[in-house]
C-alpha positions as CSV (number, residue, x, y, z in Angstrom):
1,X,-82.7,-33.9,30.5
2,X,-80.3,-33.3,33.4
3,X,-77.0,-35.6,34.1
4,X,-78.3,-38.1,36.3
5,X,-81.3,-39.3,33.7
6,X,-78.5,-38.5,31.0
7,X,-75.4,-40.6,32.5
8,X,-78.3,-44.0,33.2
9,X,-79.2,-44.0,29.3
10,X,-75.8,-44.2,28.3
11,X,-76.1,-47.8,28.0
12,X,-79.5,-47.8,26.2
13,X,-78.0,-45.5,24.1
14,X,-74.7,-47.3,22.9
15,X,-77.4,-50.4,22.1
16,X,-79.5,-48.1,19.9
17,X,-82.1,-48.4,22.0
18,X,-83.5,-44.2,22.5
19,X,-85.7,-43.6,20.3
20,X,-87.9,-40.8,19.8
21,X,-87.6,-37.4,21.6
22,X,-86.2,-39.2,24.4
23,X,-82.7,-39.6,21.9
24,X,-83.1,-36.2,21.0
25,X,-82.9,-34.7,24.1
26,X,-80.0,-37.4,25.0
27,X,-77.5,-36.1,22.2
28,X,-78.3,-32.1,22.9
29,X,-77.1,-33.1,26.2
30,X,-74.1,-34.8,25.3
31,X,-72.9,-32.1,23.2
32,X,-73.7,-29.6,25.5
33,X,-72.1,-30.7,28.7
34,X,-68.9,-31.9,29.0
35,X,-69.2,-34.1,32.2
36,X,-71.5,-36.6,30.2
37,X,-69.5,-36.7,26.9
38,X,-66.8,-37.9,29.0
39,X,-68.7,-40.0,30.9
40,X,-70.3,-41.5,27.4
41,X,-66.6,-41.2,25.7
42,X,-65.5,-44.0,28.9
43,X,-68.1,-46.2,28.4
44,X,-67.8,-46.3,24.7
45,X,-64.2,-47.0,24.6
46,X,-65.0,-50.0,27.6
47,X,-67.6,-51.2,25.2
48,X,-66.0,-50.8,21.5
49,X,-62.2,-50.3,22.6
50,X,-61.4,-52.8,24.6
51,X,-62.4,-55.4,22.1
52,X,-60.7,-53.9,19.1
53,X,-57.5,-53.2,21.1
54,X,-57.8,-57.0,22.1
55,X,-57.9,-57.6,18.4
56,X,-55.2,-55.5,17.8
57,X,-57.1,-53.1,16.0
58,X,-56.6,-49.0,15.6
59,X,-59.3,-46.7,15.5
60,X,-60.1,-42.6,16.4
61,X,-62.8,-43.4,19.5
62,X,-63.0,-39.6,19.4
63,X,-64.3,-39.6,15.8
64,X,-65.9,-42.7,16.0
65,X,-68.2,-41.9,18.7
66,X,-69.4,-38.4,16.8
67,X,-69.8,-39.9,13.8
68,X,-71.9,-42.9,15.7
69,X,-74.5,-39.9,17.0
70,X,-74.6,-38.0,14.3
71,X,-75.7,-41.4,12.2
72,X,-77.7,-42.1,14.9
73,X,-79.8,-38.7,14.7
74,X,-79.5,-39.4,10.6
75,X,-81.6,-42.6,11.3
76,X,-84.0,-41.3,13.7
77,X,-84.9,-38.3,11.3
78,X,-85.1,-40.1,8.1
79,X,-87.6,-43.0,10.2
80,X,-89.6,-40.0,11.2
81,X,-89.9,-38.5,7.8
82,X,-91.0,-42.2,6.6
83,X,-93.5,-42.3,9.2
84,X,-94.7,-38.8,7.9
85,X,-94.8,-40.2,4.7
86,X,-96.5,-43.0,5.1
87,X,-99.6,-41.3,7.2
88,X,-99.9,-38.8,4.1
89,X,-100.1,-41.9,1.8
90,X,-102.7,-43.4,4.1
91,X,-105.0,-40.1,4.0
92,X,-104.9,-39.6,0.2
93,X,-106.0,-43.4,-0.3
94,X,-108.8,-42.9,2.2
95,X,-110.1,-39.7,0.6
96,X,-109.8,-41.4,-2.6
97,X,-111.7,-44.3,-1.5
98,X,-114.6,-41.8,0.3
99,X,-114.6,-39.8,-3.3
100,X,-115.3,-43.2,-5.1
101,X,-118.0,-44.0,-2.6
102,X,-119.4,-40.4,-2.5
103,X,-119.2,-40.5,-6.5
104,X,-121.0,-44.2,-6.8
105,X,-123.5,-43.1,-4.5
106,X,-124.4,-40.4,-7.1
């Protein structure tokens, strides 16, 4: 993913809306160039700071922000490893079901 592609999912990306390989590829950019970090650092503090400084609020954006994509990651992994899950679940109780059939046919 190169800046350009990166810097127009910013958005999607504060919304929680990358999923997939498309996320993936969205953070190892991030966190490999330092153009887009800032870039996603500004539009994170127009999004989330500006309404807690409104409110009077304090808060680490620095911080904030890396422990928002690392839980972001978190999420996308542990769906992924339900997914897996859940398709191993689904092949055992359709080989179960053909070994009942195959052993009533008997």
């Amino acid at each position: 993913m190169d800046c350009k592609e990166t810097e127009r999912r910013i958005s999607r990306f504060l919304a929680n809306d990358l999923t997939g390989r498309e996320l993936i590829q969205f953070i190892e950019h991030v966190e490999g160039c330092e153009s887009c970090k800032e870039e996603l650092t500004i539009q994170y503090l127009s999004s989330e700071g500006i309404a807690r400084l409104e409110e009077g609020k304090t808060f680490d954006l620095d911080r904030e922000l890396t422990e928002y994509m690392h839980t972001t990651v978190r999420k996308y992994k542990l769906r992924r490893k339900i997914r897996f899950g859940i398709l191993v679940l689904e092949i055992l109780a359709i080989l179960i079901i053909a070994g009942v059939f195959a052993y009533a046919l008997l």
